[in-house]
C-alpha positions in Angstrom: 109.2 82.6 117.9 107.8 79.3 119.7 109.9 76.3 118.9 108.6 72.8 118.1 109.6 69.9 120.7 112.3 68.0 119.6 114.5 68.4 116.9 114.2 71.6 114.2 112.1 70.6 110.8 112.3 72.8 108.2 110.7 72.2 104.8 114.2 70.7 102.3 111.9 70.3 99.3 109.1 71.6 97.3 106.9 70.4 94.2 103.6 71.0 92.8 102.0 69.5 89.3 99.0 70.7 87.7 97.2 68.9 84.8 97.6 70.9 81.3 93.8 70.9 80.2 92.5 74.4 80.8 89.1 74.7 81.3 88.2 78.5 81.0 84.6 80.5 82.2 84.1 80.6 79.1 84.0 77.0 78.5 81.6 77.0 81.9 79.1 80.0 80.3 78.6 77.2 76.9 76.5 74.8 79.1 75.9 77.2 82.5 73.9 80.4 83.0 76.9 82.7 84.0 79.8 84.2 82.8 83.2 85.2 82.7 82.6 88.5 84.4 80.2 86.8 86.6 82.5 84.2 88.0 85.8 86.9 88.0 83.9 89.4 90.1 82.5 86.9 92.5 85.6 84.7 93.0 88.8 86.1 91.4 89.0 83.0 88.7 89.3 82.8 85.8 90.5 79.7 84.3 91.6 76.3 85.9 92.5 72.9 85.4 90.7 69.9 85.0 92.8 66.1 84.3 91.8 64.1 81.5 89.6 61.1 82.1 91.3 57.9 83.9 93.9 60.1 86.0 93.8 59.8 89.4 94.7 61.8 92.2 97.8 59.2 93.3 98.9 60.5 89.6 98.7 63.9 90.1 100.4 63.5 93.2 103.4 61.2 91.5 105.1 64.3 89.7 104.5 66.6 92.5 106.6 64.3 94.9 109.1 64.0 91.9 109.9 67.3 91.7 109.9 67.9 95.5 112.2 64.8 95.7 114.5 66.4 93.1 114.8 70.2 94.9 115.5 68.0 98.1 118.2 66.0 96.2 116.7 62.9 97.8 115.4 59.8 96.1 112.3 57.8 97.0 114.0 55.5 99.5 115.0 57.9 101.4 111.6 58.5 102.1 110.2 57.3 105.7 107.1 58.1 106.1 104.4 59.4 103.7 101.5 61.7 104.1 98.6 62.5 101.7 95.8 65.0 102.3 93.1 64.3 100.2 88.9 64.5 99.9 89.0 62.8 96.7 91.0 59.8 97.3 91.7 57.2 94.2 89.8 55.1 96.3 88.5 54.4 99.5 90.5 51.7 100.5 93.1 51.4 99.8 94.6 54.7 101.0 96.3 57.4 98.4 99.4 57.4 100.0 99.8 53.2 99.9 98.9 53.5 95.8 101.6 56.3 95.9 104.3 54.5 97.8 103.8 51.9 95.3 104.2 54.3 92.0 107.3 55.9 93.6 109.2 53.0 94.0 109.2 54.1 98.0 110.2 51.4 100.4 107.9 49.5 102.5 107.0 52.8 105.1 104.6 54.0 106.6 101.4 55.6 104.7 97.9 57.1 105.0 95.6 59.3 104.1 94.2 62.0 106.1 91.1 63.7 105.4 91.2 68.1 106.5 89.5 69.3 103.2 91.4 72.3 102.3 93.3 72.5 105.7 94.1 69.2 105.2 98.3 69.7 103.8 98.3 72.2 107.4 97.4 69.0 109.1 99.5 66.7 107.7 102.4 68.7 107.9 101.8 68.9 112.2 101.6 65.3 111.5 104.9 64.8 109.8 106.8 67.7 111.9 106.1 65.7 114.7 107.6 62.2 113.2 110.6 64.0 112.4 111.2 66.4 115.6 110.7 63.2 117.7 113.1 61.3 115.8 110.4 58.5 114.3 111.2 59.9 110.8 114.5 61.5 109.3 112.2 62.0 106.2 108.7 62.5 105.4 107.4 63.1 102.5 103.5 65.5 103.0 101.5 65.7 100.2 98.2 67.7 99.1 96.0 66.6 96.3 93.3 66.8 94.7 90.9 65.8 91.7 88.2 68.2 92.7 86.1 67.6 89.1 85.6 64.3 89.8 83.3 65.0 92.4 81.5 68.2 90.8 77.6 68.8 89.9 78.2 70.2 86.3 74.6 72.0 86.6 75.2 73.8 89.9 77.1 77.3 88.7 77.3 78.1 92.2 80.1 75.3 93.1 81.8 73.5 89.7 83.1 76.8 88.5 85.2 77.1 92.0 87.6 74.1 91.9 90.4 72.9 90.0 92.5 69.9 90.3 96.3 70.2 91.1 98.9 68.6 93.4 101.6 70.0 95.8 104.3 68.4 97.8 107.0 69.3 100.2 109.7 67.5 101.9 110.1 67.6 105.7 113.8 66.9 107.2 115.7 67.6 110.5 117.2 70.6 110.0 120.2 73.2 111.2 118.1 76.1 112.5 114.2 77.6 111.1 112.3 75.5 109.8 108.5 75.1 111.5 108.0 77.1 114.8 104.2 77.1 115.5 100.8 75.3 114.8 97.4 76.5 115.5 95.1 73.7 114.3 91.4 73.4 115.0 87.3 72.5 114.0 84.0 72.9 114.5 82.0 70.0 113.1 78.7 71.6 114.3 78.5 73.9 111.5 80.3 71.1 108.9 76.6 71.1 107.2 77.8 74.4 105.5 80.4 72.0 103.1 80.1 68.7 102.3 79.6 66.0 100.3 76.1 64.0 101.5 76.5 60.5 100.2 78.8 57.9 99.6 79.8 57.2 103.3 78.3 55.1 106.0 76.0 57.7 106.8 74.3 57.7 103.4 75.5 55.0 101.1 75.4 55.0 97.3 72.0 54.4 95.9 70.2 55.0 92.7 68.6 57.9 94.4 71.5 59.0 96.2 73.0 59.5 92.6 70.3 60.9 90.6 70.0 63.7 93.5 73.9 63.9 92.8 74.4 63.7 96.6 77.8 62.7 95.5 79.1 66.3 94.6 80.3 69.2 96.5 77.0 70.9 98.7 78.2 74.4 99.6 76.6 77.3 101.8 78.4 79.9 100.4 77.5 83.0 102.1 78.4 81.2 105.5 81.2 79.4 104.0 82.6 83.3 103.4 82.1 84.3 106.4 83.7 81.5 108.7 86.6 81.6 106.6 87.3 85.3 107.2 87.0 85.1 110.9 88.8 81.9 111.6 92.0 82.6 109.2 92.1 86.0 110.7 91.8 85.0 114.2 94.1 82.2 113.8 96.9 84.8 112.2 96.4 87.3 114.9 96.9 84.5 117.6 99.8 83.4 115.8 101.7 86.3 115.8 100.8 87.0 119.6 101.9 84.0 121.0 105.2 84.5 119.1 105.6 88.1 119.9 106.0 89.1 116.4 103.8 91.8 114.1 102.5 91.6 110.7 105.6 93.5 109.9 108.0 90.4 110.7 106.5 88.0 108.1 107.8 88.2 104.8 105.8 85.8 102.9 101.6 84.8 104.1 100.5 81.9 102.0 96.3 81.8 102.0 94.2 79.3 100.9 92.8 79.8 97.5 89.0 79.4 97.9 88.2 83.2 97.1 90.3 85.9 96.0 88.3 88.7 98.4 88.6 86.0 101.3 92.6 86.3 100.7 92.1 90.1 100.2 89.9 90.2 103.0 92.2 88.1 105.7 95.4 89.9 104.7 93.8 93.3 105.1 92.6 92.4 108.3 95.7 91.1 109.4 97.8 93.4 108.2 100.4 92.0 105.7 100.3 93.4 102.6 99.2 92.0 99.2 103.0 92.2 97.7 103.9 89.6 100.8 101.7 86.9 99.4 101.5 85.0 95.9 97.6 84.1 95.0 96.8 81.3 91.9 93.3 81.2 91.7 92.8 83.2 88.6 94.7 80.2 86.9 94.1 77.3 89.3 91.0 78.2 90.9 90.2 76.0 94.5 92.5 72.8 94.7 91.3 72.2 97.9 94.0 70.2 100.1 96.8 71.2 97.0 96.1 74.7 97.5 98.9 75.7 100.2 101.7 73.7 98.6 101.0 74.9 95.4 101.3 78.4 96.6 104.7 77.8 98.3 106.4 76.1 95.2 105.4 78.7 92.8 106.1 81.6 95.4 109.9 79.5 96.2 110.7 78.9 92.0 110.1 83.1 91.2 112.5 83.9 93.9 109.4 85.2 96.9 111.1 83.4 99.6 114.3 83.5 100.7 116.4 81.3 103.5 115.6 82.7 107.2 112.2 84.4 106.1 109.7 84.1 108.7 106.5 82.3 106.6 102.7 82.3 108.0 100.1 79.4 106.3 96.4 79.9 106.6 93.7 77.8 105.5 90.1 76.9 106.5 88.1 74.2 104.9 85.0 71.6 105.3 84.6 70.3 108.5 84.7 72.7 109.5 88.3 72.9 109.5 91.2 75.7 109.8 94.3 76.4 111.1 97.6 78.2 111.1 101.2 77.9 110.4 104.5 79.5 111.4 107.7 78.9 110.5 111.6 80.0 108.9 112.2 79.2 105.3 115.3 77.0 105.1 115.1 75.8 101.3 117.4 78.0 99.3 116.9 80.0 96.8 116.6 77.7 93.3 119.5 78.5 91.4 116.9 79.8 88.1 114.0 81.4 88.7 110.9 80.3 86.9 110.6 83.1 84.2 107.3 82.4 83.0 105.5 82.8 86.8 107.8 86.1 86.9 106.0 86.8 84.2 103.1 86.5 85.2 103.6 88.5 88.1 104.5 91.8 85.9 101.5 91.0 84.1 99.5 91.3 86.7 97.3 95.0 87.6 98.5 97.0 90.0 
């Protein structure tokens, strides 16, 4: 495999939260013309989370960095740098990641927000690789979160029944040997149309007609949103392995964006990894947009799916548009107790 300039960063911590209140299709199909078969056999979910009113996403993101912190056995002033990847900021200005500095008790470092949609956590963690493997950062802290139901039209079946909100963080250290080998990042804004949010920006600001049009809620094209997806995440794999002279065979784990369970099915197949290489959540979680990734990798680390040395590949593609790739070697070991009710979960599962 390709190796990073600079020194070796490997991933040293991991932590995801997600917000207890389960909203089910069922709950959807009271107020919505659909149902649960409807939304399962288009999308693969069937449940996901929702936080209560007055939580923001600098909360949600609080106890995911906590528990990353803690697998990491660092504190928060160890922390140099931090990154959060986020399309529904607390608020505009300012940034996430200053409001989350603040709540961890960090030091005075540096902090922004970056803005990749659901390929946002694969950008920010380029961004932080490079701190560390130039030396400008011994410790970053990358987060990806997300209160997707604040900015949800209710009425549109098509879109609110997709997302969830959920958080995801990971630790990013100099490291031994492994750690993250190769990035293929890229966009296409000439086709961003296809995802977006309309209003609330320079472009359109809020109005009373911008919000009783609710311009101020996901817009998706999701036939075209389908397709893109497929063809960039498989392309972006395929380039991946060639550059690194490796074959589907070599990677042991494939974390894929949750937006769709046949996009997952769909990428993998073309790819060719198999299904029992990967760990999908969006039966429970449904779309947490820049949390997705992360999320996948804690829970796939805490039941025992990825071991020290394991070559790892990250997809994701997003509104933008947006998408990219991820190598790298898994150098967080094994937890000590593996998280028994995701194992479950796992043998429930059909075969």
């Amino acid at each position: 495999m390709r190796t990073l300039l600079g020194r070796p960063v490997g991933i040293t911590g991991i932590g995801s939260y997600i917000p207890p209140r389960v909203v089910t299709n069922n709950d959807f199909a009271q107020s919505l013309d659909t149902s649960d078969e409807w939304i399962q056999s288009r999308t693969g979910i069937r449940e996901r989370h929702f936080v209560d009113p007055g939580t923001s996403t600098s909360d949600l993101a609080l106890d995911a960095c906590r528990r990353a912190l803690a697998s990491a056995g660092k504190s928060p002033q160890d922390v140099d740098a931090i990154l959060v990847a986020t399309i529904t900021p607390d608020t505009l200005f300012p940034s996430t990641a200053n409001n989350l500095q603040a709540k961890l008790g960090c030091r005075q470092v540096l902090s922004f927000d970056l803005m990749g949609a659901c390929t946002g956590f694969l950008y920010a963690l380029q961004a932080g690789a490079s701190m560390v493997a130039s030396g400008t950062a011994n410790c970053v802290l990358v987060v990806g979160a997300e209160v997707m139901s604040s900015i949800l039209n209710f009425e549109d079946r098509t879109t609110c029944v997709l997302f969830g909100d959920g958080a995801g963080a990971a630790i990013l250290e100099p490291v031994a040997q492994g750690g993250l080998r190769d990035f293929l990042l890229s966009s296409d804004g000439s086709v961003g149309g296809i995802l977006k949010m309309p209003a609330g920006g320079s472009e359109m600001p809020p109005s009373h007609e911008s919000v009783d049009q609710r311009l101020h809620s996901v817009h998706m094209q999701g036939p075209e949103v389908f397709k893109y997806a497929i063809q960039y995440m498989t392309e972006t794999a395929q380039k991946l392995l060639a550059q690194n002279d490796l074959t589907p065979d070599d990677i042991a784990f494939a974390g894929v964006h949750q937006a769709n369970k046949r996009i997952v099915d769909s990428v993998l197949s073309r790819v060719g990894i198999p299904a029992s290489r990967t760990w999908c959540n969006i039966d429970r979680l449904g779309n947490t947009t820049a949390g997705t990734i992360p999320l996948v990798l804690d829970e796939a680390w805490r039941m025992g799916k990825l071991e020290t040395g394991d070559k790892v590949m990250l997809l994701s593609f997003g509104a933008g548009i947006t998408w990219g790739g991820i190598l790298l070697e898994w150098t967080l070991p094994r937890p000590a107790v593996l998280d028994a009710s995701l194992l479950a979960l796992e043998q429930a599962a059909p075969v």
